[in-house]
GUTIGU-372857 format. One record per residue: x, y, z of N, C-alpha, C, O in turn. Coordinates in steps of 0.05 Angstrom, whole numbers, padded with zeros to 5 digits, always signed. Layout:
BEGIN
XYZXYZXYZXYZ...
//
This chain:
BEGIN
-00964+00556+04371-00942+00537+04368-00948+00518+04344-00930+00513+04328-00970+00509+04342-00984+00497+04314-00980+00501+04292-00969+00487+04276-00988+00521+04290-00981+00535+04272-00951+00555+04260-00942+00562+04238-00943+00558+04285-00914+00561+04270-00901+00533+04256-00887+00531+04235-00909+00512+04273-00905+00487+04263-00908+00487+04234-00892+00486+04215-00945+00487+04240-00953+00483+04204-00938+00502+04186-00931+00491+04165-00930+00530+04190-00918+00547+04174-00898+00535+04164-00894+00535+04139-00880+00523+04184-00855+00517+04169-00850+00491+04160-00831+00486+04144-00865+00476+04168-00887+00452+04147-00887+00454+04127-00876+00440+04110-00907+00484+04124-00907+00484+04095-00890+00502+04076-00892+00503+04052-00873+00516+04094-00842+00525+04084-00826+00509+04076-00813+00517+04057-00822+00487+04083-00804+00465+04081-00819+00448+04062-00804+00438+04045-00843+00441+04059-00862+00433+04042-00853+00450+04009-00846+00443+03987-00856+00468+04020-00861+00496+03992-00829+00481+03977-00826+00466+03957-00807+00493+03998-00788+00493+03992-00772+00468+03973-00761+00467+03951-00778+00449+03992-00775+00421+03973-00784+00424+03951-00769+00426+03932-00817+00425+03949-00830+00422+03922-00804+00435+03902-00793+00423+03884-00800+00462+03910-00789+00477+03889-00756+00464+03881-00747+00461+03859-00745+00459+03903-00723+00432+03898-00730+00412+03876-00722+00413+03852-00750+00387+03891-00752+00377+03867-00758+00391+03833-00746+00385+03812-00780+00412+03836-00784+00412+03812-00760+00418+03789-00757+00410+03766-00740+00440+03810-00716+00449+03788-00709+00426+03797-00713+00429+03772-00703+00407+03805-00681+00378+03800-00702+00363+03771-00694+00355+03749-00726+00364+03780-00739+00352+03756-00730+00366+03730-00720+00353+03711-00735+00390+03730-00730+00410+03709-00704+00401+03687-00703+00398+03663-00681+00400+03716-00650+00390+03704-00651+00364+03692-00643+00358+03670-00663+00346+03712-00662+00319+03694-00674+00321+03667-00660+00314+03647-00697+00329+03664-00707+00336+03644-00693+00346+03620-00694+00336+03598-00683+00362+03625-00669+00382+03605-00638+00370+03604-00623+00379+03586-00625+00346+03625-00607+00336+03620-00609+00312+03600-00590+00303+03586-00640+00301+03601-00645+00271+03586-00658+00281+03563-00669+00263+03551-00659+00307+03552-00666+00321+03522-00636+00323+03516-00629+00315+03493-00612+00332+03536-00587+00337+03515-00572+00303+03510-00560+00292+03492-00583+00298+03536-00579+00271+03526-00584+00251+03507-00570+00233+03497-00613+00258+03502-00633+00240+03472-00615+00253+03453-00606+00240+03435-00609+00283+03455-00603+00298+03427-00571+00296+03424-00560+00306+03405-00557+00283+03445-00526+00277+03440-00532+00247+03434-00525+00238+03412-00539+00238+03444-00549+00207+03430-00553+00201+03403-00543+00182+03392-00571+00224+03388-00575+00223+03363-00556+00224+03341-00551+00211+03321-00544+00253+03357-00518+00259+03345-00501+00241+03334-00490+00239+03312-00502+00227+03358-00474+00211+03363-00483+00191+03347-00467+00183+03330-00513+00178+03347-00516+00151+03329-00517+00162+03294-00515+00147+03275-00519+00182+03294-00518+00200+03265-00485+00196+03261-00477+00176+03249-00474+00208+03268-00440+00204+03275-00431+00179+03267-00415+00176+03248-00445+00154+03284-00433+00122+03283-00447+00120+03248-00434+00111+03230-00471+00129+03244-00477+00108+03229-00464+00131+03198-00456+00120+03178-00465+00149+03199-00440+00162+03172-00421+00150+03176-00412+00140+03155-00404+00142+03200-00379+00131+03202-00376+00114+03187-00359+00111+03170-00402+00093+03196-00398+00059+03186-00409+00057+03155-00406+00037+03142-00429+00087+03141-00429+00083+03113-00399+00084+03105-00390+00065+03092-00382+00106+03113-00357+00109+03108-00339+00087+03100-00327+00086+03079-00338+00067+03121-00324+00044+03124-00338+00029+03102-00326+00022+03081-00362+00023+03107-00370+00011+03077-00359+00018+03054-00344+00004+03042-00368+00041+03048-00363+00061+03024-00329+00046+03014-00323+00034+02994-00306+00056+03047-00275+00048+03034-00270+00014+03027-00253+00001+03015-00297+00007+03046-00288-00025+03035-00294-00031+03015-00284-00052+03007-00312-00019+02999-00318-00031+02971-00303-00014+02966-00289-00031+02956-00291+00005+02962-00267+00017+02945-00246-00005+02956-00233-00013+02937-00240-00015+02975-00214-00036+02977-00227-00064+02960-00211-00075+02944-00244-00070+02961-00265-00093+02939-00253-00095+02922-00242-00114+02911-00257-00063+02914-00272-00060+02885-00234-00062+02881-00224-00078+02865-00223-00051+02890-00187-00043+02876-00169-00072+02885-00146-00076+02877-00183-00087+02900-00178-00115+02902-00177-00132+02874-00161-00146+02862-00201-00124+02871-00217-00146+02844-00199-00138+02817-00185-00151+02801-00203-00116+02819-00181-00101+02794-00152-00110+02794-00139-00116+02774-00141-00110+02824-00113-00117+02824-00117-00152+02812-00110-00159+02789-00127-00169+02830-00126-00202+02819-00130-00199+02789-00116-00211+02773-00155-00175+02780-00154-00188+02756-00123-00173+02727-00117-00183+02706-00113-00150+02740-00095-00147+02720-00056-00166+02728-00037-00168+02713-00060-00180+02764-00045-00201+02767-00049-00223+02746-00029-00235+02738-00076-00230+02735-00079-00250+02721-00070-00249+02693-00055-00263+02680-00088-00221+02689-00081-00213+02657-00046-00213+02655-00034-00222+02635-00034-00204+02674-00007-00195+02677+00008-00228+02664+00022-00232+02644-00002-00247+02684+00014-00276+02693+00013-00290+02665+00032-00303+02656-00016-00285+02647-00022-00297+02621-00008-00283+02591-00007-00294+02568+00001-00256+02601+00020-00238+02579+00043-00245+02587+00060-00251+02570+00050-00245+02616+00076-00265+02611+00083-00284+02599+00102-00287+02584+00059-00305+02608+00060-00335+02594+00059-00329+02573+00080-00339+02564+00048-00317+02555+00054-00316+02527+00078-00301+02515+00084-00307+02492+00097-00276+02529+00116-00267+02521+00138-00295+02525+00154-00304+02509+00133-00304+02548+00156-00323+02549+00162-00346+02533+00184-00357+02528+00126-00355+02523+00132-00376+02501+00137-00366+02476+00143-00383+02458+00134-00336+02468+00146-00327+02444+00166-00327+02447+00175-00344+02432+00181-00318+02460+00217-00328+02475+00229-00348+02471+00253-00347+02467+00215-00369+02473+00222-00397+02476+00219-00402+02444+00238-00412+02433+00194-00395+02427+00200-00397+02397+00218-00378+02387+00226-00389+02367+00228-00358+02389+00243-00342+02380+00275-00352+02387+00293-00349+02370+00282-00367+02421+00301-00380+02419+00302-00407+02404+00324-00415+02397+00279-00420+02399+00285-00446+02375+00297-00439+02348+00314-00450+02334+00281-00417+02344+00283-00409+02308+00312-00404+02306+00325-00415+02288+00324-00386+02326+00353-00389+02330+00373-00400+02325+00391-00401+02309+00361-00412+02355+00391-00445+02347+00388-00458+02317+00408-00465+02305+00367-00460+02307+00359-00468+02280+00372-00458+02257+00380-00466+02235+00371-00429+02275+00382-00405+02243+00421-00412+02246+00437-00415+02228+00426-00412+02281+00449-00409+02274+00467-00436+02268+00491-00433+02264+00454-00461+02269+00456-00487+02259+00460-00490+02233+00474-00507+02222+00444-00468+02219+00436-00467+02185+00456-00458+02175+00466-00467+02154+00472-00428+02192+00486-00414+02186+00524-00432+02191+00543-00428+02175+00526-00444+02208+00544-00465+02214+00547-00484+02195+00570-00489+02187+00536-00492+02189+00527-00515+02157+00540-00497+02139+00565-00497+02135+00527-00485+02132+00534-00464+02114+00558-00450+02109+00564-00441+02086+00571-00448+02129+00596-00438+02128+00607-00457+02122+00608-00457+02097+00621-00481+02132+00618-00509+02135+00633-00513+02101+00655-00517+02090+00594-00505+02092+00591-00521+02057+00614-00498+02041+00631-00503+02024+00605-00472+02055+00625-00449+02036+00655-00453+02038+00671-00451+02019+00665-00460+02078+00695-00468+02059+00704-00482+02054+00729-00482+02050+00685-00509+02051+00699-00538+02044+00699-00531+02007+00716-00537+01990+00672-00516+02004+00673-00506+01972+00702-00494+01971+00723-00505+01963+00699-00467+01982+00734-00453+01969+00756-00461+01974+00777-00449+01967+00753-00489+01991+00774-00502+01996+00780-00519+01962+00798-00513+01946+00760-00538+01960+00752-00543+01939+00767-00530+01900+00781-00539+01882+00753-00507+01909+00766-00488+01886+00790-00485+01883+00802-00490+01861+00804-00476+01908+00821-00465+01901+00836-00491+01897+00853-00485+01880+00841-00517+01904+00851-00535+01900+00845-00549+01869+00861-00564+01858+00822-00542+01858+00823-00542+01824+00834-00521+01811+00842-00523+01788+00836-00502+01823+00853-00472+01810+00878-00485+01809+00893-00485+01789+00882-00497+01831+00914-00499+01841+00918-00525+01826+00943-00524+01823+00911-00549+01815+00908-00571+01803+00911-00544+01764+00932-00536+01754+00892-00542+01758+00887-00529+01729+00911-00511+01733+00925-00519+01714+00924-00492+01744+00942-00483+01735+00978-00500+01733+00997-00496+01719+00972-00519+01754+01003-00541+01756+00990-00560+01724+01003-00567+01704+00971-00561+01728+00976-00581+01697+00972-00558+01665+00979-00566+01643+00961-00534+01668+00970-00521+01649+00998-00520+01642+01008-00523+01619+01011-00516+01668+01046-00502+01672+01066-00533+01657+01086-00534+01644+01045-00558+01671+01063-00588+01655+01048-00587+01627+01064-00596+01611+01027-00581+01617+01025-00589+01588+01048-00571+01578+01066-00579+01563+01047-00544+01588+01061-00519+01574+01093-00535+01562+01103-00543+01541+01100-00533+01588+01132-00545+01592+01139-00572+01562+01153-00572+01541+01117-00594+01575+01106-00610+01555+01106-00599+01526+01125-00608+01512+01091-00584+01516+01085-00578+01498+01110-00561+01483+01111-00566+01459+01122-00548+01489+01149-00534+01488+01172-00553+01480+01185-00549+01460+01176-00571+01496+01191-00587+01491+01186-00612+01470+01205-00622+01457+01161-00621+01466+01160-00640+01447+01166-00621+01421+01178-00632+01402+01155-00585+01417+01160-00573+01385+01194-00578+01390+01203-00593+01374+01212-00569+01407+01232-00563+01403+01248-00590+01388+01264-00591+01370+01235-00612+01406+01240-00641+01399+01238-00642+01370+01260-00646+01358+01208-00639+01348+01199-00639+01335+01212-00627+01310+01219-00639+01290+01214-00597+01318+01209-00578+01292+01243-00559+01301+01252-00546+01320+01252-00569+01273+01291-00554+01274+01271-00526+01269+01248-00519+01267+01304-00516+01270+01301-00479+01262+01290-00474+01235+01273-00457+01228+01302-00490+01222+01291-00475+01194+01279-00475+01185+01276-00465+01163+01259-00491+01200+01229-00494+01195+01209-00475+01209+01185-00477+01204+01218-00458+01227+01201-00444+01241+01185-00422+01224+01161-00417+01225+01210-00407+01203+01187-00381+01195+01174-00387+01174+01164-00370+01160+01173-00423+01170+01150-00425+01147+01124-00438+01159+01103-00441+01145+01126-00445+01186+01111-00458+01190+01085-00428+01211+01092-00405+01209+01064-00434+01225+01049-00419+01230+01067-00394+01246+01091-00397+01243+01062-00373+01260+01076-00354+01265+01088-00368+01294+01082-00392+01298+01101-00357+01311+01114-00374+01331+01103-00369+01357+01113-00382+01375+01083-00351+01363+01059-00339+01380+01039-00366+01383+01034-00379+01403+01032-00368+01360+01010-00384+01348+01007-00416+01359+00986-00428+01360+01046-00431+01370+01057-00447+01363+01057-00460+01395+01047-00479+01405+01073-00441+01403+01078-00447+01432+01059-00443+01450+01035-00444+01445+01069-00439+01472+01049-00440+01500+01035-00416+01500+01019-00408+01517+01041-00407+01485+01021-00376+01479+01001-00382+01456+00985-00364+01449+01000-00401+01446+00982-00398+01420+00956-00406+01429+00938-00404+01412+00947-00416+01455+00914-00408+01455+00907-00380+01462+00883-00375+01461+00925-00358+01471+00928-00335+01474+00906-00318+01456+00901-00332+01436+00898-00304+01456+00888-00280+01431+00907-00258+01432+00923-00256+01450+00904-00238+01405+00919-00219+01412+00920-00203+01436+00938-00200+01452+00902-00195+01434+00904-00172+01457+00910-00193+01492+00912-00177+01510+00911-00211+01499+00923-00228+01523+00948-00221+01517+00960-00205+01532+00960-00232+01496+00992-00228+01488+00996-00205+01499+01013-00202+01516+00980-00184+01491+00994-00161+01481+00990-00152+01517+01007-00135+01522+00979-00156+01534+00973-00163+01565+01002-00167+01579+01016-00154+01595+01002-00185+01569+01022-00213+01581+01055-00193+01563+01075-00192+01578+01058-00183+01541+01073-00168+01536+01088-00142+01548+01111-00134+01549+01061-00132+01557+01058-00103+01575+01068-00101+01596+01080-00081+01605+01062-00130+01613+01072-00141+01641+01093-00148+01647+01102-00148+01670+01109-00156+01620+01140-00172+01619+01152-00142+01619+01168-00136+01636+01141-00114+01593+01161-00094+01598+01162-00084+01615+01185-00078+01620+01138-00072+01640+01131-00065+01648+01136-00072+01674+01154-00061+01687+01126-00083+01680+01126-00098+01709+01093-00098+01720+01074-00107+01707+01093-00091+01738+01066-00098+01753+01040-00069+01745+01048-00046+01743+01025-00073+01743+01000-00058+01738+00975-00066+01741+00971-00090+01736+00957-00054+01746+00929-00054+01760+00907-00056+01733+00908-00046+01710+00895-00066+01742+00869-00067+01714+00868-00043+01708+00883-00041+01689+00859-00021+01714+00849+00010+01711+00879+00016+01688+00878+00033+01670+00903+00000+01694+00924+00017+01685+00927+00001+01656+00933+00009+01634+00918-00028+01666+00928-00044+01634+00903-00034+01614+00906-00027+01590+00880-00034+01627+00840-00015+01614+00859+00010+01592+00854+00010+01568+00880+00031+01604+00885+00046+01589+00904+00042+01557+00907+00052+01535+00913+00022+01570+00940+00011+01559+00921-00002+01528+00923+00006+01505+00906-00023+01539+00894-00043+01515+00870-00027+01500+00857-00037+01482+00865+00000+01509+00828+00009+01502+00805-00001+01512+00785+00008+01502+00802-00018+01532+00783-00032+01525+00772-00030+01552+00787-00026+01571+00736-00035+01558+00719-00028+01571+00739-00041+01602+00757-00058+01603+00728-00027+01623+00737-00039+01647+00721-00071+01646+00737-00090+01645+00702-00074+01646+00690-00103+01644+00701-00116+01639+00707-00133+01656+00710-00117+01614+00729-00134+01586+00756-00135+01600+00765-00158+01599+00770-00118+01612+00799-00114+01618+00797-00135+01641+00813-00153+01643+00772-00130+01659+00770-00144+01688+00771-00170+01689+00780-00185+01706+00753-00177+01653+00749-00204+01656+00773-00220+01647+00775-00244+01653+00794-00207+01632+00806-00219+01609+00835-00222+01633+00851-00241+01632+00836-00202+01650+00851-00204+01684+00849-00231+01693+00868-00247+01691+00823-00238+01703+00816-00259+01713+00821-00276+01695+00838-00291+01704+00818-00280+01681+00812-00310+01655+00852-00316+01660+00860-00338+01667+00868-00296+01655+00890-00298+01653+00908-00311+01681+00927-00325+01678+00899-00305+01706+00903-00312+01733+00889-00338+01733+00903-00358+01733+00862-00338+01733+00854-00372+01728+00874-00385+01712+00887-00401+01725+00881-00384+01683+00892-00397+01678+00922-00405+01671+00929-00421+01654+00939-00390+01690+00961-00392+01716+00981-00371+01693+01005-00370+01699+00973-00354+01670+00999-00343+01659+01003-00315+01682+01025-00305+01677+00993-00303+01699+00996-00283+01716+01000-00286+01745+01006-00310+01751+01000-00271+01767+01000-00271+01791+00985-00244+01798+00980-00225+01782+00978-00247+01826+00967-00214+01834+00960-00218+01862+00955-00238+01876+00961-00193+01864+00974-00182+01891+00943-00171+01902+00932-00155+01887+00928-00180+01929+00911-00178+01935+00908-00165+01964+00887-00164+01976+00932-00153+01973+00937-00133+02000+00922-00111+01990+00906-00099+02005+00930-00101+01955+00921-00078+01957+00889-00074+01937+00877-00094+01929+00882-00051+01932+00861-00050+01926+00862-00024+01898+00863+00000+01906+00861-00027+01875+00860-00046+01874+00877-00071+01856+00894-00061+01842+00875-00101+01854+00900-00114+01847+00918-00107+01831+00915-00099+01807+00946-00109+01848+00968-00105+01821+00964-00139+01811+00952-00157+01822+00979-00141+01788+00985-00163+01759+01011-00162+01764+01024-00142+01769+01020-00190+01763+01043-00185+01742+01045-00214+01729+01029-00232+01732+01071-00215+01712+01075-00246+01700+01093-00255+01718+01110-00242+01729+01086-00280+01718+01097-00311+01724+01125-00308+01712+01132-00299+01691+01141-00320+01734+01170-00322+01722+01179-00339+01702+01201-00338+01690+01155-00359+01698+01162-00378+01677+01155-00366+01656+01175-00361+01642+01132-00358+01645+01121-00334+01620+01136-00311+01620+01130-00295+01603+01160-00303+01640+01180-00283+01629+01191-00297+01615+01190-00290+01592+01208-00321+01621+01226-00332+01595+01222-00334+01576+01237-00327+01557+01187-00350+01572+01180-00367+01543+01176-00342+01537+01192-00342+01518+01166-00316+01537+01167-00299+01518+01195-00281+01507+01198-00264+01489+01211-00291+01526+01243-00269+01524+01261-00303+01503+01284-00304+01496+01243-00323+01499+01250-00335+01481+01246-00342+01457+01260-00353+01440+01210-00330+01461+01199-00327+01437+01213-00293+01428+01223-00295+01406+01215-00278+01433+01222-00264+01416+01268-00259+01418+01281-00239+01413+01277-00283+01425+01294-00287+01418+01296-00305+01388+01312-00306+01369+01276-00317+01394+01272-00336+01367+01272-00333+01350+01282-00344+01330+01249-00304+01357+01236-00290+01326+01254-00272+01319+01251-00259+01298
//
């Protein structure tokens, strides 16, 4: 009886032992996967958190860059805008200058044309003037001894070739420099100027719609010459 006792004593003895040992075994081999998932895992955290480092100095670093090209940005403004601000002064300045200016140009051709318009009304009264004191002056039968009768009247500061202008215009009627240039010979320059000289000094008129000016004579220089050569 003892001994079946002790037998299963040490059956139950045996048996445990071998219990614990595979429980030891497991723990064992559970607290190696465990050290070695541990490692893992702190291998894991700590790449993670270089990671995070790593993107925060890339957010740093693209931080620092952003403030500094906000700055560079805010100071190329400030300076485009105060070139702005000189470029709108010079402006108002220029177009102040240009206002003046206009201003000075048509109080000038206001000017002019009001001495044009003065020098040709007192040419037209000496003329008249002058016409009437020879007629006053000098009978008929004194005319073809005295200078030629061109020479005499309101034509005698004339030169030939003006006359001969101012002649062309009476038969003629109206014509353009290019046409009287053919008529007299003479350079377009010369024709252009001797045009003008004649309009300044009121024996013509001309027509400025078109291009380019017709001429013609003054209704008063149609008579005095349809009287000078009634005379003559």
């Amino acid at each position: 009886m003892i001994e079946t006792l002790l037998i299963i004593y040490f059956f139950l003895f045996t048996l445990t032992s071998c219990i614990i040992f595979l429980y030891y075994r497991r723990i064992k081999e559970g607290s190696r996967e465990y050290f070695r998932a541990k490692n893992v895992l702190d291998d894991i955290i700590l790449s993670f958190n270089r990671d995070i480092q790593r993107q925060e100095e890339k957010i740093q670093a693209t931080t620092d860059k952003s403030e500094k090209l906000s700055s560079e940005n805010l100071q190329i403004r400030e300076e485009i805008n105060s070139k702005i601000v000189g470029i709108r002064v010079q402006l108002e300045e220029l177009l102040k200058t240009k206002d003046s200016l206009l201003g000075g140009y048509e109080d000038l051709k206001k000017k002019v044309e009001e001495v044009l318009a003065q020098q040709s009304e007192l040419f037209r009264k000496i003329t008249e003037q002058k016409l009437l004191g020879e007629e006053i002056r000098m009978p008929e039968t004194s005319l073809e001894l005295a200078i030629p009768i061109r020479k005499e009247r309101a034509l005698g500061s004339l030169t030939e070739t003006e006359l001969k202008i101012l002649e062309l215009l009476a038969a003629e009627g109206e014509k353009t420099a290019p046409q009287i240039k053919e008529e007299v010979k003479l350079t377009r320059e010369h024709t252009a100027r001797l045009m003008k000289n004649l309009y300044v000094r009121g024996f013509i008129e001309r027509k400025t719609d078109t291009i380019p000016y017709l001429y013609r004579l003054k209704n008063e220089m149609k008579d005095i010459l349809k009287r000078q050569k009634t005379e003559i």
